[in-house]
C-alpha positions in Angstrom: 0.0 0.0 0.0 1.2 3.6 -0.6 2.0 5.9 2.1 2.1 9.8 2.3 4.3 11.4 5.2 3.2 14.3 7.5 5.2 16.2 6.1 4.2 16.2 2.8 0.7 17.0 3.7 1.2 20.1 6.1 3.0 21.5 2.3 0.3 20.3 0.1 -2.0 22.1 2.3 0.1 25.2 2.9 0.5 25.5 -0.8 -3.4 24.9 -1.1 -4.0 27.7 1.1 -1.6 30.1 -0.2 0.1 30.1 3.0 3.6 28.7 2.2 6.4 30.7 4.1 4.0 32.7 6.4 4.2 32.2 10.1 0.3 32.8 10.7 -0.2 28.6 11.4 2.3 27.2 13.8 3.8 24.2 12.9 2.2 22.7 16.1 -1.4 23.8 15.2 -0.5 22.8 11.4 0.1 18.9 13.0 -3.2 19.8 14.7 -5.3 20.4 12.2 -3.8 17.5 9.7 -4.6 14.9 13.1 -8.4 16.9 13.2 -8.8 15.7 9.3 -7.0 12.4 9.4 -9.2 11.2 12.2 -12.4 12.5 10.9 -11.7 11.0 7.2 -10.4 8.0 9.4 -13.8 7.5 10.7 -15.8 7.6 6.9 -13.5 4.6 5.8 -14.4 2.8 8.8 -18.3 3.6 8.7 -18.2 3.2 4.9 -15.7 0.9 3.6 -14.7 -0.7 7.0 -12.2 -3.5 4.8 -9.8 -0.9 4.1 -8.7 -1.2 7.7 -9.5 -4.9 9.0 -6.1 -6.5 9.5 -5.2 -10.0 10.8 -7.6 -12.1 13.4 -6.1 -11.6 17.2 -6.2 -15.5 18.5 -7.8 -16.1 22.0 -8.6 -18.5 24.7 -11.6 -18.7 27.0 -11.1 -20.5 29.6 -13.8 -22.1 32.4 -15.2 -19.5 34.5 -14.1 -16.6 32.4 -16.6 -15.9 29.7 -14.8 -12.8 28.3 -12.2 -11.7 26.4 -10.5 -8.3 27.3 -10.3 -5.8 24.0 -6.9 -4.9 22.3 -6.0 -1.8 23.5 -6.1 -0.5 20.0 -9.5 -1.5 19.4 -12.3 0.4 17.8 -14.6 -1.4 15.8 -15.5 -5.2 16.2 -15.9 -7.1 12.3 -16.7 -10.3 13.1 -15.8 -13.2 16.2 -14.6 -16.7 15.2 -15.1 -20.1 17.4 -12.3 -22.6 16.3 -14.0 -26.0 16.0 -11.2 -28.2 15.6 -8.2 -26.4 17.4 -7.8 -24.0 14.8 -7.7 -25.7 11.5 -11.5 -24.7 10.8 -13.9 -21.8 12.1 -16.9 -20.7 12.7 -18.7 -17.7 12.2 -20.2 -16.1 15.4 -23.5 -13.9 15.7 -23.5 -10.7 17.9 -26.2 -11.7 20.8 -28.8 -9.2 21.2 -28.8 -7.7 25.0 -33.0 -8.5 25.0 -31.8 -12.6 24.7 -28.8 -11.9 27.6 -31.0 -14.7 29.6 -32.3 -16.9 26.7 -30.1 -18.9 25.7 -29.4 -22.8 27.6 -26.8 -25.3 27.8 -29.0 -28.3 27.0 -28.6 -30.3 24.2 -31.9 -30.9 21.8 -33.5 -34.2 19.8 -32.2 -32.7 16.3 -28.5 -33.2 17.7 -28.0 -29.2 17.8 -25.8 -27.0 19.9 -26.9 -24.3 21.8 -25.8 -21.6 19.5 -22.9 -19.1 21.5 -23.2 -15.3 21.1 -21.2 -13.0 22.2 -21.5 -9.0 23.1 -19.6 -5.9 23.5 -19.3 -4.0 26.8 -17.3 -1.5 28.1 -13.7 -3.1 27.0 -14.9 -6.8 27.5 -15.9 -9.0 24.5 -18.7 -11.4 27.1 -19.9 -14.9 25.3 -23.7 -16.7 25.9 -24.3 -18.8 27.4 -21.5 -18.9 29.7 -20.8 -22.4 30.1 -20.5 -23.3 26.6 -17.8 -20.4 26.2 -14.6 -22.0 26.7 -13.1 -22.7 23.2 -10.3 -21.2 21.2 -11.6 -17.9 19.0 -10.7 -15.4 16.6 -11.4 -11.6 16.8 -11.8 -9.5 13.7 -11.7 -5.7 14.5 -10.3 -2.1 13.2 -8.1 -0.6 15.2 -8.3 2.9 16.4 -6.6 5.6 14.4 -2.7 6.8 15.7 -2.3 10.4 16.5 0.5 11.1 13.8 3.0 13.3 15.9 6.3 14.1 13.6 6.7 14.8 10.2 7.8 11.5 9.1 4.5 9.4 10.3 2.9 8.2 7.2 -0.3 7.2 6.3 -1.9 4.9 3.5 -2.9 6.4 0.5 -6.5 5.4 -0.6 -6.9 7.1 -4.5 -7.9 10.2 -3.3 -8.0 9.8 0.7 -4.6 11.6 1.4 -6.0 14.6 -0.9 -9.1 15.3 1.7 -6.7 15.5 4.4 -4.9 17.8 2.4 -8.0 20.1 1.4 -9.4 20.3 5.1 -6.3 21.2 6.5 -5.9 23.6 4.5 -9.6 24.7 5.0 -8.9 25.4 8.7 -5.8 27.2 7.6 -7.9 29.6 5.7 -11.1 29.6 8.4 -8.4 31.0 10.9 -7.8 33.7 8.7 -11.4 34.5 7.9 -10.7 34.2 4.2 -12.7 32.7 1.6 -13.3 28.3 1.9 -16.0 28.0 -1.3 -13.5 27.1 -3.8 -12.1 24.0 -1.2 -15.6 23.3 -0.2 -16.4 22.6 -4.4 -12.6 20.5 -4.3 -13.0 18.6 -1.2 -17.1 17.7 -2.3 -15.9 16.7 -6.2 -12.9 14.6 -4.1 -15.1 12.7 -1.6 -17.7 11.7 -5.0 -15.0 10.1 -6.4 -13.3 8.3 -3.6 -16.8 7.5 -2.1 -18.0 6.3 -6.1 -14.3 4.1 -6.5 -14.3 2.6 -3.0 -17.7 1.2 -3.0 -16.4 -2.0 -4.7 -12.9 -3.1 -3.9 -13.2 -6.0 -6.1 -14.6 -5.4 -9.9 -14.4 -9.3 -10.6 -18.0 -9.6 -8.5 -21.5 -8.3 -7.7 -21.8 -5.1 -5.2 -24.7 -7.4 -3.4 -23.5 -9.7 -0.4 -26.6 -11.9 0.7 -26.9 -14.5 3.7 -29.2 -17.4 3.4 -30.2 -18.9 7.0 -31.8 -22.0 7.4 -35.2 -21.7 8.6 -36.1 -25.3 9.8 -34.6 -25.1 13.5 -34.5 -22.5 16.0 -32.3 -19.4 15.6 -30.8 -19.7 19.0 -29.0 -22.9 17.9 -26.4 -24.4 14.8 -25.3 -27.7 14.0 
């Protein structure tokens, strides 16, 4: 992936505001204003296109008595939770349990041969599985990490056709706000930018259909899989 430092950015924008060689912006308040954008443009690629920052699966134990999983440090977003069902070499996909069924779910086996299906639920920095005693196993957790402050000029950031340039256009929009000057020509620039980049990242893969459906079996109770 292609990366942009800092530095480049606070130039871009200073030559996008007119502003290059005057002292009016700090450097510190420059660095401010490029972290205000990053993590706001940061946050439309997660609630959009939330891919572009899934990395590799963090591997877990539960263990007996301990239905929970404390949360990466780093952790924003959760993508999905994995149940190993034969010490790793297959997994399964997890469903998100709904706080209203916290109390619904058993430990007994049924006639069809099922398993009570396990759930699990975010809260507060915890990861908590249902029902309790069927959560020791070996898991996987899927999840976007939360955005680092970029601090010197040599930090870089990935380059997403286009996303680097909105960093560049609101910083440079807060440039120009602080001197009370004129932001409609940025405001048409950063609105024709964000079409395009919004238009381009809406299908990462051309090869297949923009439409991702789920089939569920109907014939046994939601609660539970086999």
């Amino acid at each position: 992936m292609a990366t942009i430092t800092v530095g480049t950015i606070k130039t871009r924008a200073r030559q996008k505001a007119d502003l290059v060689g005057s002292n009016f912006i700090s450097d510190t308040e420059l660095l401010a204003y490029v972290n205000e954008a990053f993590f706001a443009w940061y946050d439309v690629l997660v609630s959009r296109f939330e891919d572009y920052n899934l990395g590799d699966p963090t591997s877990f134990t539960i263990s007996a008595g301990t239905p929970y999983y404390d949360l990466p440090a780093d952790f924003y977003k959760l993508a999905g939770v994995d149940r190993s069902i034969d010490n790793g070499n297959h997994y399964h996909a997890l469903r998100p349990s709904p706080w209203r069924s916290r109390n619904r779910h058993t430990a007994s086996y049924t006639s069809y041969g099922l398993y009570p299906r396990i759930g699990y639920r975010v809260t507060g920095n915890k990861l908590r599985f249902v029902p309790e005693d069927q959560s020791p196993g070996s898991y996987r957790l899927w999840y976007i990490p939360l955005a680092t402050a970029l601090t010197q000029d040599s930090d870089t950031i990935e380059r997403y056709n286009g996303f680097e340039e909105l960093i560049v256009i609101d910083t440079a929009m807060k440039m120009l706000a602080k001197e009370e000057s004129d932001l409609s020509y940025l405001n048409m620039e950063r609105q024709r930018v964000e079409n395009r980049m919004i238009q381009m990242m809406q299908q990462r893969s051309l090869e297949g259909s923009g439409c991702i459906e789920e089939v569920e079996r109907a014939d046994f109770d939601e609660d539970f899989f086999y």
